[in-house]
PQR file with spaces between the fields and no chain letter, atoms N, CA, C, O and H, PARSE charges and radii, in Angstrom:
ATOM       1  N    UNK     1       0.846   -1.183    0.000 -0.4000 1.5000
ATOM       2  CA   UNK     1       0.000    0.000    0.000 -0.0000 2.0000
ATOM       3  C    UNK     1       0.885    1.237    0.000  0.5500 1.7000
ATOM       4  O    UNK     1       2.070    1.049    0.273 -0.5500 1.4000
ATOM       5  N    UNK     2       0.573    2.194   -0.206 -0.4000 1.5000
ATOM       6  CA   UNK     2       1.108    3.401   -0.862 -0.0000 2.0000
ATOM       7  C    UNK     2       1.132    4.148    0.368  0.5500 1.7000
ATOM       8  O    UNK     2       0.216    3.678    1.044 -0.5500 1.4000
ATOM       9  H    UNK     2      -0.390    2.347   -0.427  0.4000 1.0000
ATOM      10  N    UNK     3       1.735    5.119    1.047 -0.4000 1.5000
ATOM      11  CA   UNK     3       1.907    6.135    2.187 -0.0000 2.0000
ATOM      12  C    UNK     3       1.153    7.246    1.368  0.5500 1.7000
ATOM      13  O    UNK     3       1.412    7.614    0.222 -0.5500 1.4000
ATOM      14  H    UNK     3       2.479    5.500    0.498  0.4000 1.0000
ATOM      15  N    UNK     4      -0.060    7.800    2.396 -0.4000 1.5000
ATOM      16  CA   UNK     4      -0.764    8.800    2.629 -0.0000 2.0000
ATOM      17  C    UNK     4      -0.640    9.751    3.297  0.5500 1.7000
ATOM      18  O    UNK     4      -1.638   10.463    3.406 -0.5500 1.4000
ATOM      19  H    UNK     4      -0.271    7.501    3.327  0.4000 1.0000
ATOM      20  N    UNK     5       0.656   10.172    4.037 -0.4000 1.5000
ATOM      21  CA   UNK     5       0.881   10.485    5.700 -0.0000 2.0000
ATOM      22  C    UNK     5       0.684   10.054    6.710  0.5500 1.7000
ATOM      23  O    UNK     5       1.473   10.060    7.655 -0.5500 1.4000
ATOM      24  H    UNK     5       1.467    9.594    3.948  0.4000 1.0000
ATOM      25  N    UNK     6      -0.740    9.465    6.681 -0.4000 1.5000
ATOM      26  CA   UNK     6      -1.611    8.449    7.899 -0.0000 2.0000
ATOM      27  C    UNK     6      -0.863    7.323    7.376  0.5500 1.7000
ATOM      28  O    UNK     6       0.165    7.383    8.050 -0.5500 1.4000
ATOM      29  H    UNK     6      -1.381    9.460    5.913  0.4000 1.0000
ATOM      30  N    UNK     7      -0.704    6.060    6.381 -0.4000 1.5000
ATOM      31  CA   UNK     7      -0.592    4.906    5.910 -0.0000 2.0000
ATOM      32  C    UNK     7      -2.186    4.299    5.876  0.5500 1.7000
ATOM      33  O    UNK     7      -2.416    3.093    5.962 -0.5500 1.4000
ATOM      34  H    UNK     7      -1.540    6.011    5.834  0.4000 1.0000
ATOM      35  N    UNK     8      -2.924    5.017    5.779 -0.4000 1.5000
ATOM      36  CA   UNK     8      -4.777    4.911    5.456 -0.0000 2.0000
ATOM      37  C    UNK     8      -4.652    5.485    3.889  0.5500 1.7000
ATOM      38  O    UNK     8      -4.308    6.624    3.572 -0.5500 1.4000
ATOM      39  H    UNK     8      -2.737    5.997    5.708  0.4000 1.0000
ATOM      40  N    UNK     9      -5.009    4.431    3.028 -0.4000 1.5000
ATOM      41  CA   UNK     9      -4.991    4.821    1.845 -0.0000 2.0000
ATOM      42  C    UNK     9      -6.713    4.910    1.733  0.5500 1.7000
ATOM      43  O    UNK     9      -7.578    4.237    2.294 -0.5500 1.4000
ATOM      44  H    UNK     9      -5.288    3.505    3.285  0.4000 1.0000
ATOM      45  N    UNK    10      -6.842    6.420    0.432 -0.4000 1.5000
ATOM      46  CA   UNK    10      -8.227    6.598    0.644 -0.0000 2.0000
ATOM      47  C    UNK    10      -9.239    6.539    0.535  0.5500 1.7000
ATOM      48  O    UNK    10     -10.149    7.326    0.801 -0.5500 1.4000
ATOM      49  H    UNK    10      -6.140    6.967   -0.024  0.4000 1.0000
ATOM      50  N    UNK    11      -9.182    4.739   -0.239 -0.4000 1.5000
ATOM      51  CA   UNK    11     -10.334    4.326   -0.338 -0.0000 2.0000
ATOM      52  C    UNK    11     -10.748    3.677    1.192  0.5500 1.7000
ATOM      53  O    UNK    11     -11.963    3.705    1.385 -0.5500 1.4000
ATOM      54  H    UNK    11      -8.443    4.101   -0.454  0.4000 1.0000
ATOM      55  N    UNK    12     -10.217    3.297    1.928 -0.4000 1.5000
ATOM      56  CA   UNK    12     -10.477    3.096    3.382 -0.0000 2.0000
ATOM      57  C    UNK    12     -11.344    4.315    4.079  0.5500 1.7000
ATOM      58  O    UNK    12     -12.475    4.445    4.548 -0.5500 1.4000
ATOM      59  H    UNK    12      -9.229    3.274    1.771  0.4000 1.0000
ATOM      60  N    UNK    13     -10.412    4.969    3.922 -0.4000 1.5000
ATOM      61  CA   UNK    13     -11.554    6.483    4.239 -0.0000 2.0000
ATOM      62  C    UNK    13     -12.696    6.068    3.827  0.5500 1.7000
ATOM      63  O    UNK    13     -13.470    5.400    4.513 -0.5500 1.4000
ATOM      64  H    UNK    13      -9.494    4.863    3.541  0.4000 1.0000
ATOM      65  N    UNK    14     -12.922    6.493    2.485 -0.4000 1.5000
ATOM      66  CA   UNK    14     -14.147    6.614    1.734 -0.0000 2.0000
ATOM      67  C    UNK    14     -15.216    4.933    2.026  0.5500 1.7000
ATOM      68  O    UNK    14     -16.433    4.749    2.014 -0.5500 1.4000
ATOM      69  H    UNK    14     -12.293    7.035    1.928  0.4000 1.0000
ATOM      70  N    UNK    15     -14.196    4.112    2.231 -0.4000 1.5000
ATOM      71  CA   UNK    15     -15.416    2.782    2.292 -0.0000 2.0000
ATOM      72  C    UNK    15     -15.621    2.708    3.730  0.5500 1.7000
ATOM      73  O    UNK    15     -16.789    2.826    4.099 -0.5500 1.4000
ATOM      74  H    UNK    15     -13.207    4.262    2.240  0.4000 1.0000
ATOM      75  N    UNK    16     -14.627    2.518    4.720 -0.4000 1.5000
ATOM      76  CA   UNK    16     -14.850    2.254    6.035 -0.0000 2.0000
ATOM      77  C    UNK    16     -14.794    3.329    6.966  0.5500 1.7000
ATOM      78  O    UNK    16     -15.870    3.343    7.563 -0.5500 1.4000
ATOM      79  H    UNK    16     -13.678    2.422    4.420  0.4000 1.0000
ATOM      80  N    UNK    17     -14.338    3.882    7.213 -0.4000 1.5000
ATOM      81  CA   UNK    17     -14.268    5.401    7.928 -0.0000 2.0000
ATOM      82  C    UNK    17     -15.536    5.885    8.015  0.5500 1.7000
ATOM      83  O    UNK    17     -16.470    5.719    8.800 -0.5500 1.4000
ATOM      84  H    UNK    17     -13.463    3.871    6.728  0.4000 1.0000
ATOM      85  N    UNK    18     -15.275    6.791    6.606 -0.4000 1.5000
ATOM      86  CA   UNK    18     -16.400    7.530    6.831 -0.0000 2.0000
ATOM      87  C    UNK    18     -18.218    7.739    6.762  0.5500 1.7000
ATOM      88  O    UNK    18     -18.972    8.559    7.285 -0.5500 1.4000
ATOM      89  H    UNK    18     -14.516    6.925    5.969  0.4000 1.0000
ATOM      90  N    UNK    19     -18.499    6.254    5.611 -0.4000 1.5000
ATOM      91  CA   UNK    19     -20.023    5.621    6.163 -0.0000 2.0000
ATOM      92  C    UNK    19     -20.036    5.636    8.090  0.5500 1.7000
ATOM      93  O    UNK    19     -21.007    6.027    8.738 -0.5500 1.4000
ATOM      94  H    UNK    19     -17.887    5.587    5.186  0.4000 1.0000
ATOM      95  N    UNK    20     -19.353    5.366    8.413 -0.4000 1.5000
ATOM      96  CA   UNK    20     -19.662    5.507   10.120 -0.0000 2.0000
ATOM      97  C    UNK    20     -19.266    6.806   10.762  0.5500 1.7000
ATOM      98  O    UNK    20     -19.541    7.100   11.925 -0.5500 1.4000
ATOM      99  H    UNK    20     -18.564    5.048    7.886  0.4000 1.0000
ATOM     100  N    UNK    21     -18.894    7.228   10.292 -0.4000 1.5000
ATOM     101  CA   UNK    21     -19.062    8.886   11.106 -0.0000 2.0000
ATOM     102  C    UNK    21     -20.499    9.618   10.773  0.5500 1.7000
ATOM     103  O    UNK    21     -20.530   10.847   10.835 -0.5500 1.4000
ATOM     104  H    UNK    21     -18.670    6.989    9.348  0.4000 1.0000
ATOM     105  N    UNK    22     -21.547    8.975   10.464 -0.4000 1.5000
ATOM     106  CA   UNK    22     -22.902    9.449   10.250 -0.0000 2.0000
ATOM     107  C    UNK    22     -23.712    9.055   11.951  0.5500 1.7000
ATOM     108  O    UNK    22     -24.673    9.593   12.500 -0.5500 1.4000
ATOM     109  H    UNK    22     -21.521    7.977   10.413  0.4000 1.0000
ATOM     110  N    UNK    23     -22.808    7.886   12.406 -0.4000 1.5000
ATOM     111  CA   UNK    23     -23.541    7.565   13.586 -0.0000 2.0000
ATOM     112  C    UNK    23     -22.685    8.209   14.748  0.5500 1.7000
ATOM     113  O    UNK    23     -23.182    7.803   15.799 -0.5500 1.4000
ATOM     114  H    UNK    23     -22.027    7.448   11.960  0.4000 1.0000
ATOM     115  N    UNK    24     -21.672    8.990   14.996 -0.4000 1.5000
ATOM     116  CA   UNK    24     -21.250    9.460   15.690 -0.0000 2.0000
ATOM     117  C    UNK    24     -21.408   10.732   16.089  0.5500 1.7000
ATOM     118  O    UNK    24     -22.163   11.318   15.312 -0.5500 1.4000
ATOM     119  H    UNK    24     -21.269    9.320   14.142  0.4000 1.0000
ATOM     120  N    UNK    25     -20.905   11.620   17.232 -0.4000 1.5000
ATOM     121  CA   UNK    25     -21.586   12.946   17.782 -0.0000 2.0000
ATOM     122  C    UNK    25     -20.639   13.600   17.116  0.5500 1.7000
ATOM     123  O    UNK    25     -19.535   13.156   16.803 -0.5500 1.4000
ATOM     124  H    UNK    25     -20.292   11.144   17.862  0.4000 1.0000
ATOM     125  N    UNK    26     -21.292   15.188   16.792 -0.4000 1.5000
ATOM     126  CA   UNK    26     -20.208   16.055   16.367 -0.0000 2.0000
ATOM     127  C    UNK    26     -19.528   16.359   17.291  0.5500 1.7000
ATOM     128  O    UNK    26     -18.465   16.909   17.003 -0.5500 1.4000
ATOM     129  H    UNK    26     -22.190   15.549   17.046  0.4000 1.0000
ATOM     130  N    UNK    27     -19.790   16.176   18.496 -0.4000 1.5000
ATOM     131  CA   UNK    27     -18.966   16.609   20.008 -0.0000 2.0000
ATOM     132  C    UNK    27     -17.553   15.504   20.275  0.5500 1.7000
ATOM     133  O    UNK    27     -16.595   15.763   21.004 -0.5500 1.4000
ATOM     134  H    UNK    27     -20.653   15.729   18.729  0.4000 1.0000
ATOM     135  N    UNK    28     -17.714   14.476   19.616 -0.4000 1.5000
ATOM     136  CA   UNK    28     -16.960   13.602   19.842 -0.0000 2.0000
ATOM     137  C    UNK    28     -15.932   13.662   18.065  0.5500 1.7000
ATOM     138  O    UNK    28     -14.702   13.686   18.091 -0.5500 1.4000
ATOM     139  H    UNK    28     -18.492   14.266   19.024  0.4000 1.0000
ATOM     140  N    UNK    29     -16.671   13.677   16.795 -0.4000 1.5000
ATOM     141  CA   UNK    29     -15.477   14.390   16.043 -0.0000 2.0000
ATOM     142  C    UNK    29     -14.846   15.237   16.539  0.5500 1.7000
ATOM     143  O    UNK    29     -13.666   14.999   16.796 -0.5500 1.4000
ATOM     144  H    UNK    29     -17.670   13.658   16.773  0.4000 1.0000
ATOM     145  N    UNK    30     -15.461   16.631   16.870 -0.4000 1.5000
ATOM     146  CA   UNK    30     -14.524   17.841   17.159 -0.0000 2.0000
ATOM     147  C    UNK    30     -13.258   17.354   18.407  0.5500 1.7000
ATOM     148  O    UNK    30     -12.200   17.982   18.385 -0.5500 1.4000
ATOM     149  H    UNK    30     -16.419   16.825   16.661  0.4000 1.0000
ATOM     150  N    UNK    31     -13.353   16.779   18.943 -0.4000 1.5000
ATOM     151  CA   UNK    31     -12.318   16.325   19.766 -0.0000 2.0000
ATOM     152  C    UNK    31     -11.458   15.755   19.172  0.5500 1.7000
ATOM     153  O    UNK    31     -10.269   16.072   19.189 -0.5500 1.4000
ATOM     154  H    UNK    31     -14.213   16.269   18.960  0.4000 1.0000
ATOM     155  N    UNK    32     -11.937   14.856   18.578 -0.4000 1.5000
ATOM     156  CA   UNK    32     -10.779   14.118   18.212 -0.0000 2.0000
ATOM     157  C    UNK    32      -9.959   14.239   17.001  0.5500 1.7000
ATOM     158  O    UNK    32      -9.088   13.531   16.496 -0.5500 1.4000
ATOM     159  H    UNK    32     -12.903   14.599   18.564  0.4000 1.0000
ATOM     160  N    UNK    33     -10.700   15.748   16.582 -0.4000 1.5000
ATOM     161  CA   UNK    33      -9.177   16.269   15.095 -0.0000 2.0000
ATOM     162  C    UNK    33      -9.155   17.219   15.332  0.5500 1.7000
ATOM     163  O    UNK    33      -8.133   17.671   14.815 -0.5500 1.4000
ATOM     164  H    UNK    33     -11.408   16.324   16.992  0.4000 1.0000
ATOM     165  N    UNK    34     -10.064   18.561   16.250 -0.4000 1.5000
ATOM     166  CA   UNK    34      -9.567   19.740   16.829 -0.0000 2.0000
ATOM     167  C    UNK    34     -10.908   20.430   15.812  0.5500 1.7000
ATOM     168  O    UNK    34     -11.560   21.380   16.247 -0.5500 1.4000
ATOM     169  H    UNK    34     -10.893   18.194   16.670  0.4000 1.0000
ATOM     170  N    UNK    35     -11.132   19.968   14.771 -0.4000 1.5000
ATOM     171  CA   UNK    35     -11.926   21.171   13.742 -0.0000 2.0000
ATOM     172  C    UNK    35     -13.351   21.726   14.481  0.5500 1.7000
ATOM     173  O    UNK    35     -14.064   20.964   15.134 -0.5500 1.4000
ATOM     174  H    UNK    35     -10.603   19.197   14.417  0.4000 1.0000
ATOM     175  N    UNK    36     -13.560   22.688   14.349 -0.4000 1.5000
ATOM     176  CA   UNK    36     -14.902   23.484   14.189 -0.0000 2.0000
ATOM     177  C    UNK    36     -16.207   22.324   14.054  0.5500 1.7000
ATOM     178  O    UNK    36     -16.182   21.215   13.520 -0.5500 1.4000
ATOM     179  H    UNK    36     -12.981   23.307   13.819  0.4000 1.0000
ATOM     180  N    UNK    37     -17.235   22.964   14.685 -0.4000 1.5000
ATOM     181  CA   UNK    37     -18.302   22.129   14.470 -0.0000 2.0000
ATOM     182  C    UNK    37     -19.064   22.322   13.038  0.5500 1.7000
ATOM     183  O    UNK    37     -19.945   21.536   12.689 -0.5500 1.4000
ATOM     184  H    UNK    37     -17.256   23.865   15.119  0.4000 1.0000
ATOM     185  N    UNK    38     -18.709   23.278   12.348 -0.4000 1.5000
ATOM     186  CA   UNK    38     -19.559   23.304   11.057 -0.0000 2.0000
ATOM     187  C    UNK    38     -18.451   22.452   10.253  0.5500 1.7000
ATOM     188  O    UNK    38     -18.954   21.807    9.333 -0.5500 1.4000
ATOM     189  H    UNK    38     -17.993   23.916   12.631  0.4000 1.0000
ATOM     190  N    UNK    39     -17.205   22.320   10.379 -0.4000 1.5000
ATOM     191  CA   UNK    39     -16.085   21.578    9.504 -0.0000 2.0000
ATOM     192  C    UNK    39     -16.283   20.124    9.839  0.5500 1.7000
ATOM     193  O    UNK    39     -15.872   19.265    9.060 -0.5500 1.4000
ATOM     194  H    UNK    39     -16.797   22.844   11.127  0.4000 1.0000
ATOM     195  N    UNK    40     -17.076   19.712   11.296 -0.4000 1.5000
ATOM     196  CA   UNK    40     -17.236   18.408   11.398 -0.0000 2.0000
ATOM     197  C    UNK    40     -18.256   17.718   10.732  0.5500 1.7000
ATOM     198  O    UNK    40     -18.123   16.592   10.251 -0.5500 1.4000
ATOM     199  H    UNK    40     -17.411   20.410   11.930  0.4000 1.0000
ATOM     200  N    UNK    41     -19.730   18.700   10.693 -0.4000 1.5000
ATOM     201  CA   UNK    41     -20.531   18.481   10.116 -0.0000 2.0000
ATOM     202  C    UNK    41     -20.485   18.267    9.093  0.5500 1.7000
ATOM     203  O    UNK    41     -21.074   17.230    8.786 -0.5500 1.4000
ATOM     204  H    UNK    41     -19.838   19.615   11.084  0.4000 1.0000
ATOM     205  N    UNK    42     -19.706   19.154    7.766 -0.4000 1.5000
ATOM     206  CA   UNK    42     -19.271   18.819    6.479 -0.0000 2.0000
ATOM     207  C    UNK    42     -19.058   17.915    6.507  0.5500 1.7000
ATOM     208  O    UNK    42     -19.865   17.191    5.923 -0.5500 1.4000
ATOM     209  H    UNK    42     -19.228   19.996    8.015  0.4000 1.0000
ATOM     210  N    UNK    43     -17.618   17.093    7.304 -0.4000 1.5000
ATOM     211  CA   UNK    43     -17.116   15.729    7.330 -0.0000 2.0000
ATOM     212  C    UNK    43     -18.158   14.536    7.450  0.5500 1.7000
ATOM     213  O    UNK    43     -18.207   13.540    6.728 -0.5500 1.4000
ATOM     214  H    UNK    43     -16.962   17.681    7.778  0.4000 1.0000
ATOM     215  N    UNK    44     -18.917   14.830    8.440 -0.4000 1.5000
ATOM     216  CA   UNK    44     -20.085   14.268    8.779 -0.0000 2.0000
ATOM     217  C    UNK    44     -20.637   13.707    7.493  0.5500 1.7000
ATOM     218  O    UNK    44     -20.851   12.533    7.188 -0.5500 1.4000
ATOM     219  H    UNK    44     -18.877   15.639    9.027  0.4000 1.0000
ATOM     220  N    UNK    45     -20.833   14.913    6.754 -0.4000 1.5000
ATOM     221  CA   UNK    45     -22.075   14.728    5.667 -0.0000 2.0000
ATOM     222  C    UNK    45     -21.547   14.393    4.628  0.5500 1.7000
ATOM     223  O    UNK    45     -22.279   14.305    3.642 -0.5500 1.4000
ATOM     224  H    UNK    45     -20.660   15.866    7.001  0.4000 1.0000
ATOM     225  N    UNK    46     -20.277   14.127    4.506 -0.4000 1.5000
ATOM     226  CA   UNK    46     -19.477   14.032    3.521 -0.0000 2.0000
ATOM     227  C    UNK    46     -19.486   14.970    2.266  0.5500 1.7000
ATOM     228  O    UNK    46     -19.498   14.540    1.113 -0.5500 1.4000
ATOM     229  H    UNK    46     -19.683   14.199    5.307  0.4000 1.0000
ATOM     230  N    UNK    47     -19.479   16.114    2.562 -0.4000 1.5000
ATOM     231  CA   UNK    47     -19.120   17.309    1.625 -0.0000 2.0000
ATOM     232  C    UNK    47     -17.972   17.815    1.834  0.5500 1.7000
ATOM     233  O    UNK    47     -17.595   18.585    0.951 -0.5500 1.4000
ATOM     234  H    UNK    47     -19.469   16.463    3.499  0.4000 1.0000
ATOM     235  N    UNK    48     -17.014   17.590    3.028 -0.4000 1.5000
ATOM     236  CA   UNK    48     -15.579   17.548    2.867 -0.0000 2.0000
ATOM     237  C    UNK    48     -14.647   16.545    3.678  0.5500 1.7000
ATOM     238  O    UNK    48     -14.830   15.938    4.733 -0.5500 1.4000
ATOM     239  H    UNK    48     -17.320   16.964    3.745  0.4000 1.0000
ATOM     240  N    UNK    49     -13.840   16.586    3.007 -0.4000 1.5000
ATOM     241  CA   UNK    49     -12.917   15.110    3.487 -0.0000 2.0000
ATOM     242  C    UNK    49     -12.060   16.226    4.217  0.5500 1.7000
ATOM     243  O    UNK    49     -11.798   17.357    3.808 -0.5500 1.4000
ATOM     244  H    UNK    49     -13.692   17.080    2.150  0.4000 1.0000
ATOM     245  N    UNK    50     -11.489   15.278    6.055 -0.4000 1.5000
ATOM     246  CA   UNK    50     -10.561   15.634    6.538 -0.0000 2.0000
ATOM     247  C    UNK    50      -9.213   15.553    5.983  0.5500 1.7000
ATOM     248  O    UNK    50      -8.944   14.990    4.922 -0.5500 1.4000
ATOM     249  H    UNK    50     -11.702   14.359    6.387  0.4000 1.0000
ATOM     250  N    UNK    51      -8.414   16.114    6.716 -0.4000 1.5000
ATOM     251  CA   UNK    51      -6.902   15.746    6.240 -0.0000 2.0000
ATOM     252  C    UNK    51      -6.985   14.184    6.989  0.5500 1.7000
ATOM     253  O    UNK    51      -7.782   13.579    7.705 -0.5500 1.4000
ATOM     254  H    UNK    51      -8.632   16.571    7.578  0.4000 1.0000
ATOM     255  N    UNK    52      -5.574   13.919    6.321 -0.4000 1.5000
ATOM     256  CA   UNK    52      -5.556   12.541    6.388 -0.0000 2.0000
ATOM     257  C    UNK    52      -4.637   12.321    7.788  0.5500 1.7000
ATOM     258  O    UNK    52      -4.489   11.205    8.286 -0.5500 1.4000
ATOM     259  H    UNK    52      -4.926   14.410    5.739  0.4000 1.0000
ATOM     260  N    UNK    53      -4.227   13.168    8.173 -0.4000 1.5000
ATOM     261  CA   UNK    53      -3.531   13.012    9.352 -0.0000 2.0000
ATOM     262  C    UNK    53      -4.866   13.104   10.383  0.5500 1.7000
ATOM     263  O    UNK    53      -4.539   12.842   11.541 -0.5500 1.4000
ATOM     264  H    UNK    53      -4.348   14.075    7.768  0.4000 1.0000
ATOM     265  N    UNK    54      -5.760   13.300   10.279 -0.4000 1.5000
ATOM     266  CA   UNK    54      -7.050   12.858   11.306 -0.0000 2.0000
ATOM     267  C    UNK    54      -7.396   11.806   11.214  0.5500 1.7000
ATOM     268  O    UNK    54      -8.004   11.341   12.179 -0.5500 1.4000
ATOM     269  H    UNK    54      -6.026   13.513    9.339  0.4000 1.0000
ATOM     270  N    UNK    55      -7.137   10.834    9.856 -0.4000 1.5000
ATOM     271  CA   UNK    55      -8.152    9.296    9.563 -0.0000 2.0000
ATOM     272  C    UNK    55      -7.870    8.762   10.663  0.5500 1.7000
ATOM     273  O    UNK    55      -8.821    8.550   11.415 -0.5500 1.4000
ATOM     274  H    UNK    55      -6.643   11.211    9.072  0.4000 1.0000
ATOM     275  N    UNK    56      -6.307    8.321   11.177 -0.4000 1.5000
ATOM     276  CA   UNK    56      -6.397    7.321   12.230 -0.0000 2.0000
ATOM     277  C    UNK    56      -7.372    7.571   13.193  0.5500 1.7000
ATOM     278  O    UNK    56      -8.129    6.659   13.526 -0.5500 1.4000
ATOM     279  H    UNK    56      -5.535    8.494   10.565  0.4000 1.0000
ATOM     280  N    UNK    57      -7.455    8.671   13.683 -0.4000 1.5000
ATOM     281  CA   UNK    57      -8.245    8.925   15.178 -0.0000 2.0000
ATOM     282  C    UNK    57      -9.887    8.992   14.273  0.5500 1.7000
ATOM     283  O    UNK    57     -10.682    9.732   14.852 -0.5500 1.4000
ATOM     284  H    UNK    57      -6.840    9.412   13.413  0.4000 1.0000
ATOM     285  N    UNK    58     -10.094    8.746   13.793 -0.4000 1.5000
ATOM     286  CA   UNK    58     -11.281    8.863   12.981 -0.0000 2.0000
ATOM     287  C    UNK    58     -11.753    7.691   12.998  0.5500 1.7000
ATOM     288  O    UNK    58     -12.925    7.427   13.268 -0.5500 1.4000
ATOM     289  H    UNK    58      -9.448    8.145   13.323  0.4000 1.0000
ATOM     290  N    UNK    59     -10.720    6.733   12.659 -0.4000 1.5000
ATOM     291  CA   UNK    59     -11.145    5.257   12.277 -0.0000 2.0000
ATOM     292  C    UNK    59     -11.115    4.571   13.952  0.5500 1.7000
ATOM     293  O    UNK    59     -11.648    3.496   14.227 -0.5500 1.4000
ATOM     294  H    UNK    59      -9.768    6.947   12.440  0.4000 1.0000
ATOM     295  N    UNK    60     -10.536    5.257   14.741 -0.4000 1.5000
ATOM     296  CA   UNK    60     -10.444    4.557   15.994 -0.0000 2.0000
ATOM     297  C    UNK    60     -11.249    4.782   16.292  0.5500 1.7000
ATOM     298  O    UNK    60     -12.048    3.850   16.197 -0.5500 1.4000
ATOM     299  H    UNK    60     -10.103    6.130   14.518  0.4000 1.0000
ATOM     300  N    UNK    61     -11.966    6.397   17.036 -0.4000 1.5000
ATOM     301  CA   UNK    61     -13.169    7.081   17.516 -0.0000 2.0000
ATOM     302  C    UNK    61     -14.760    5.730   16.748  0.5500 1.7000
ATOM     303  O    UNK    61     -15.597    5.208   17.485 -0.5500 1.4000
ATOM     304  H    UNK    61     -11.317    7.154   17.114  0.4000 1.0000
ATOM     305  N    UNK    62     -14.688    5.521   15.147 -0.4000 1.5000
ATOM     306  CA   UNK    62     -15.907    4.550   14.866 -0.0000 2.0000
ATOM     307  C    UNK    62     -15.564    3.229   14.959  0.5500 1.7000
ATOM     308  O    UNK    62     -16.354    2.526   14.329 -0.5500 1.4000
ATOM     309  H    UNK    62     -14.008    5.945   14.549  0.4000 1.0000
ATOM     310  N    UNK    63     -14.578    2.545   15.573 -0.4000 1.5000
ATOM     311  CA   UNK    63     -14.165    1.276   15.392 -0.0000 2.0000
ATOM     312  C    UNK    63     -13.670    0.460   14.870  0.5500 1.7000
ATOM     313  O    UNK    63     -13.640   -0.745   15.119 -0.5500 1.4000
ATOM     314  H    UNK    63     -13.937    3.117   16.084  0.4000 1.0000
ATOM     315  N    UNK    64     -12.994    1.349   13.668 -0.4000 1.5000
ATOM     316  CA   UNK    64     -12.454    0.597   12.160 -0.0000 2.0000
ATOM     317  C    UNK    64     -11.092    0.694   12.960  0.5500 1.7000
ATOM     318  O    UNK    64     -10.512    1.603   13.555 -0.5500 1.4000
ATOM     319  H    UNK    64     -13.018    2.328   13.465  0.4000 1.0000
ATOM     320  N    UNK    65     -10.786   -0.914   12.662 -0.4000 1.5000
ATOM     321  CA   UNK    65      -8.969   -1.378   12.199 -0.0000 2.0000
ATOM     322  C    UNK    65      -8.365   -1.049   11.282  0.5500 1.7000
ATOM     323  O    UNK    65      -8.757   -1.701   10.314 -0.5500 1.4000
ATOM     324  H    UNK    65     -11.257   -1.652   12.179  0.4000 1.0000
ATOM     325  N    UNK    66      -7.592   -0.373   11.019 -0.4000 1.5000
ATOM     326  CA   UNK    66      -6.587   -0.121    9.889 -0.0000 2.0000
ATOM     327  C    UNK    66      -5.245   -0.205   10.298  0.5500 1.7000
ATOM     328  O    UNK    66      -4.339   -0.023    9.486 -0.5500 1.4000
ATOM     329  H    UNK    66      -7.273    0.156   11.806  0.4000 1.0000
């Protein structure tokens, strides 16, 4: 697999990650990558992708192994 910065290449994001950040609190994103609550919500809704140096704590916070 190819280095991303994270080593989360981004179809992982896009398949496992982030379908489950729809069931999580924005109170609990914003912690765990620092962003704004309207920047989590985007993420949320998937109208913008985090940096990739957040996936790990992203994928940990919903339960995904990577």
């Amino acid at each position: 697999m190819e280095a991303y910065g994270a080593d989360i290449h981004p179809a992982i994001y896009r398949e496992r990650i982030w379908p489950r950040l729809g069931a999580a609190k924005l109170a609990d994103i914003m912690e765990a990558t620092g962003y704004s609550k309207g920047h989590c919500s985007a993420i949320r809704a998937g109208t913008r992708t985090p940096h990739v140096s957040t996936w790990p704590v992203l994928a940990e916070l919903v339960g995904v192994q990577v």
